[in-house]
N, C-alpha and C positions, 0 to 999 in steps of 0.2 A: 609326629602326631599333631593333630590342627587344634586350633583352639575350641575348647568346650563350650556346649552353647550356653547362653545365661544361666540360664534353668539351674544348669549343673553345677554354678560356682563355688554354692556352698559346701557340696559334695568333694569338691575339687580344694577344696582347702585344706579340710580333715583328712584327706590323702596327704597333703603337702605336710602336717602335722605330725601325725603318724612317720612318716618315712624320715624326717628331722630328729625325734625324740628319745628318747630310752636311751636302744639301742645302737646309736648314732657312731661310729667309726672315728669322727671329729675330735681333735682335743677339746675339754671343756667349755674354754673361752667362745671358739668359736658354734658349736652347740648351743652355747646359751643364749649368742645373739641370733642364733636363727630359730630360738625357742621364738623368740621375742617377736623376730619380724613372719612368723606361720601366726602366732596369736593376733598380731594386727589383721592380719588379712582374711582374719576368721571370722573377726570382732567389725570388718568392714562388709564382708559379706552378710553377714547376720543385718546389717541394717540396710546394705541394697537389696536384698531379694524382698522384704515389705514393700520397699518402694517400687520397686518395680509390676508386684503383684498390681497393685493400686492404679499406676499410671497404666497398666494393660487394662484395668476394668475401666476407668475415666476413657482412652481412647476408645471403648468398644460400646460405651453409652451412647454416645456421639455419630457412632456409624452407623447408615440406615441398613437397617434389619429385615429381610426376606420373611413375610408373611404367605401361605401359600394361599393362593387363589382362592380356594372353596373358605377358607379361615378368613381373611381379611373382613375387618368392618366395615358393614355398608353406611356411607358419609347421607346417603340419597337414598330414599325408601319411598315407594308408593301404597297405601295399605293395599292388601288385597281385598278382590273384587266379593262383596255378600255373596254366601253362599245360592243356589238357584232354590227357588221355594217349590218343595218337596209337594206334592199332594195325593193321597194312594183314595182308592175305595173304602177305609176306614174310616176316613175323615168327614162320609156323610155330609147334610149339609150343616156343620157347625163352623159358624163366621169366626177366624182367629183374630180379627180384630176389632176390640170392644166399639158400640158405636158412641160410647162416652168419652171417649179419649180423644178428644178433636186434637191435641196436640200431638199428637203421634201420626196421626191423618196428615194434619197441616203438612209434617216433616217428611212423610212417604210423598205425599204430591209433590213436596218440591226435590225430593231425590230424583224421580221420575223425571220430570220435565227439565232436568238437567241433564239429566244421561238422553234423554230424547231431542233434543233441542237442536235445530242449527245455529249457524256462527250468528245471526242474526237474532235469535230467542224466542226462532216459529217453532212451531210443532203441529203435527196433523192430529186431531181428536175422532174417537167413534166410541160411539155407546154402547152396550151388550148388556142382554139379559139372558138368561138361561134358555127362553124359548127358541133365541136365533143364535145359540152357539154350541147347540151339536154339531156332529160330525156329519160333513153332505149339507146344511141348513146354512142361514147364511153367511155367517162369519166367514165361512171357508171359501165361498164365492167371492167374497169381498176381497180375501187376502189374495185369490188365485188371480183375480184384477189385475193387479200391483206387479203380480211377476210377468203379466201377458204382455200387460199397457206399454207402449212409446217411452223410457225415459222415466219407467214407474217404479221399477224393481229396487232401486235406490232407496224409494223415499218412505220404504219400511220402515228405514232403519230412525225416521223422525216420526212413527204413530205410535200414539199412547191410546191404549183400548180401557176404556172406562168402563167397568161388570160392575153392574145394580146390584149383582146376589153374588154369592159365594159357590154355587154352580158353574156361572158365568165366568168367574176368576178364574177357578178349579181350573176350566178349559181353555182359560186364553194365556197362564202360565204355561201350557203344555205346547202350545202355538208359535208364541211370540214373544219375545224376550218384553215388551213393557208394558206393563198391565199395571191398573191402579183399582182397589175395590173402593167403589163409593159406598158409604155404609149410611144407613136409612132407616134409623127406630122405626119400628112399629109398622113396615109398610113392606110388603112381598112384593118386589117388581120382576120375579123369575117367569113367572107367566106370561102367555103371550097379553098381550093388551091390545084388545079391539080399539077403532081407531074411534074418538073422541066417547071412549067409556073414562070413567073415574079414576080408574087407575091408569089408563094412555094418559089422559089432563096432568094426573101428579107427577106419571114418570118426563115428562116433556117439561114443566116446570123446574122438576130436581134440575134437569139438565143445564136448563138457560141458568139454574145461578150455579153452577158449577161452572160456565163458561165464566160469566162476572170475576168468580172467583181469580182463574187460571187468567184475566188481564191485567186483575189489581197486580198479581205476584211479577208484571213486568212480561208476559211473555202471548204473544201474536197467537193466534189459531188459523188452521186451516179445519172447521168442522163439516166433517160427513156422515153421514146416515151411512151403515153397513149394508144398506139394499142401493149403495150407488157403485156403478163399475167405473175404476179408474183407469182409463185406456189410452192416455196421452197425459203429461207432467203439466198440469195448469196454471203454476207459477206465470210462466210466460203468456199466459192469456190475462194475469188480473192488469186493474187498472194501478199505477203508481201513485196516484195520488188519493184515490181511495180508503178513508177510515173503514170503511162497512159497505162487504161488495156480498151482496146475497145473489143466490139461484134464483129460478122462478118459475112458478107454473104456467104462464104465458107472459110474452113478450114481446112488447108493444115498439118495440124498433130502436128506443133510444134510452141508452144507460141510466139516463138523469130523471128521466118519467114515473112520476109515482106510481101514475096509472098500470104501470107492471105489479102482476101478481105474483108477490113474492113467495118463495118455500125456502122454510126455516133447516130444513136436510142439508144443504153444504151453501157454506158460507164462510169469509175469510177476512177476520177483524185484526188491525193492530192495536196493540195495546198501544194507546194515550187516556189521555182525562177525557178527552170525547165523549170514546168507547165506554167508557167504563162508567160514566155518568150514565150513557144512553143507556147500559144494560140492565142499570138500578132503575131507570125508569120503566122501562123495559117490564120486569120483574115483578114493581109495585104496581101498575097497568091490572094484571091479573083480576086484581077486587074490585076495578073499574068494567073490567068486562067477566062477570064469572060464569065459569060454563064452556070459556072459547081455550082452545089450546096459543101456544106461543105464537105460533104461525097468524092464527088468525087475528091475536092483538096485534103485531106488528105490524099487519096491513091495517089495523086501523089508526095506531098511533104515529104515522110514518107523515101523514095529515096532519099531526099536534103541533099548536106552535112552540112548546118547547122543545121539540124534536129541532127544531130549528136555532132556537136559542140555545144550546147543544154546543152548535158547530158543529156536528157531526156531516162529514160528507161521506151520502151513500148513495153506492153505485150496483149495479141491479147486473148480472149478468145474462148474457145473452142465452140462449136454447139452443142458436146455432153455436156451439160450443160446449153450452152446459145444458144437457139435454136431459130426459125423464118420458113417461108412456103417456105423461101429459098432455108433451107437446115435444116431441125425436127432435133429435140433433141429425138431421136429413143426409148431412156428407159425411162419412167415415173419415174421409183425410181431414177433418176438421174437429173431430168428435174428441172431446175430455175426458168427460162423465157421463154416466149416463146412471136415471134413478128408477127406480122402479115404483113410481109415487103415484096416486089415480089408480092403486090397487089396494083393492081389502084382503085378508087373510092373507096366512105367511105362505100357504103351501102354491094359491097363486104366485107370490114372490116367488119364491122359490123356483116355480116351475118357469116365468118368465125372464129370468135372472140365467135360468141355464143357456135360454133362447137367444136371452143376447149376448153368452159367451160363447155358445156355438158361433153366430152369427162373428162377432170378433175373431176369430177363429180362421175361418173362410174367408174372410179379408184379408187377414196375415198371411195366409199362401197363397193370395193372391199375384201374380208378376204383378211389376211396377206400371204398364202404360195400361190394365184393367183395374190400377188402382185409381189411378187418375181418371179414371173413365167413367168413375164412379158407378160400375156395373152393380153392383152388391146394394139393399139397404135393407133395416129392418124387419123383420117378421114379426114384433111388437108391435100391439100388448094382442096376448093370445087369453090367458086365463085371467088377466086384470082386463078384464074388458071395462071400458068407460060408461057404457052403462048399467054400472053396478052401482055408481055414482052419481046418475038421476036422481033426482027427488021424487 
């Protein structure tokens, strides 16, 4: 028989005990000294098997212990992403968010523009009101752009849509993952707003210091009006050295020329101390000219000599690239943007807007040497006719 494992030694004694004892065959003498040496070996056991329970718990502290997979603690956690904001037909138009609470504002704008932002801390801005963000109206023009355009479909994923009214949100949360509601005591901007009535003045105002706002926080814009078609990635057309590079309703040949007519609808500012002075000037300008929208102050203060004293360098973009029913961007292989600007009423937009995604359309299946050939241009402006804009 082998020897017993540890375990059993104590066990293995009181046998050896027993079989020695009592009834022992032994003469006395020797009996007694093997009484003696089973009680040592009993009384030795009795004080190994503690020690040994012990030194088996010590070596098993010590040894690394199999956690399973699904159980193990995570050392590294990323919180999970807010939930998507719900919004049914119940909800009416009542605004979830107070417009007294500017600090809760502050902190949703810069959530936004962090989850929107490229490596560099641009971001593409558009405005929305209730009137241009039904279903079929413009918003949906605007975004179906993006997926058409050259090198556009990308740059979704960097636009933050700005809703005047809670309509506006309602719809552009069910669109687009980044939406930001501007909130506006005491002032309805869901309606359409005829161009330079009272309410178009304020809502074009909110806007430029909302822009102020999003340079101070550190971060570039690329700003468009929702009635411009993005049909090619414009990055690559601006100028690099440019603090403030605007569109323009005509364009006079050379970037640096005051004498261009600017339009406040897309426009692409870095954020420095430049910018951001210019746009408080900008903004305070208004009570110097009342009456006129942004656009048209900044064609006048563009002439200020502290426009100058500024530093601001601003560079005027071309038409043959960044184009409008103003004045057409003429070659397709060259075309940006294009704005639907030099039209009144939305349902002209609208109806002009479709004309020139058809027409983009036609282009894109077009082969390559009728593209070059530039067979295709324009059918703009049909229902924004230009003179609806006589005096």
């Amino acid at each position: 028989m082998g020897r017993p494992p540890r375990t059993d030694l104590a066990q293995s004694s009181v046998t050896f005990l027993r079989r020695f004892s009592g009834n022992s065959p032994l003469r006395p003498s020797r009996a007694s000294a093997l009484r003696r040496v089973a009680a040592v070996l009993l009384l030795a056991a009795a004080v190994a098997l503690p020690c040994a329970v012990l030194y088996r718990a010590a070596v098993d502290a010590t040894a690394p212990v199999y956690i399973p997979r699904a159980r193990r603690p995570l050392l590294q956690w990323d919180p999970p992403p807010p939930p998507p904001v719900e919004v049914s037909a119940e909800d009416g138009d009542a605004d979830p968010f107070p417009t007294d609470d500017l600090d809760s504002e502050d902190l949703r704008l810069e959530l936004v523009l962090q989850e929107a932002s490229m490596d560099n801390k641009t971001v593409i801005l558009t405005t929305l009101n209730a009137a241009w963000a039904s279903p079929g109206s413009v918003i949906d023009l605007f975004i179906d752009s993006f997926h058409r355009g050259v090198g556009t479909s990308s740059l979704l994923r960097h636009l933050v849509i700005v809703a005047f009214d809670w309509k506006a949100y309602k719809r552009c949360v069910k669109i687009h993952p980044y939406c930001f509601a501007l909130t506006t005591e005491d002032v309805d901007f869901s309606e359409e707003k005829r161009f330079q009535t009272t309410g178009y003045l304020e809502m074009m105002w909110k806007r430029l210091d909302f822009l102020r706002l999003v340079l101070e926080k550190g971060y570039s814009f690329v700003f468009s009006d929702a009635d411009i078609m993005w049909f090619r990635n414009p990055f690559p057309f601006f100028y690099s050295e440019g603090d403030f590079q605007i569109a323009c309703d005509h364009y006079v040949g050379n970037a640096m020329d005051l004498r261009n007519v600017a339009n406040g609808g897309f426009n692409y500012v870095k954020s420095n101390d430049q910018s951001i002075e210019f746009y408080k000037f900008w903004y305070s300008s208004r009570f110097r000219y009342p009456g006129y929208h942004d656009q048209d102050v900044f064609n006048f203060i563009k002439h200020d000599p502290y426009t100058a004293d500024i530093g601001l360098t601003i560079k005027f973009l071309s038409t043959s690239y960044f184009g409008g029913i103003c004045e057409p961007s003429r070659d397709l292989n060259k075309v940006c943007t294009m704005h639907a600007n030099c039209c009144i009423g939305l349902q002209s937009k609208i109806h002009d807007l479709r004309i020139m995604m058809e027409d983009w359309r036609n282009y894109m299946s077009m082969p390559p040497s009728l593209k070059s050939f530039g067979a295709l241009s324009w059918r703009v402006p049909q229902n924004c006719s230009l003179s609806l804009l006589s005096p």
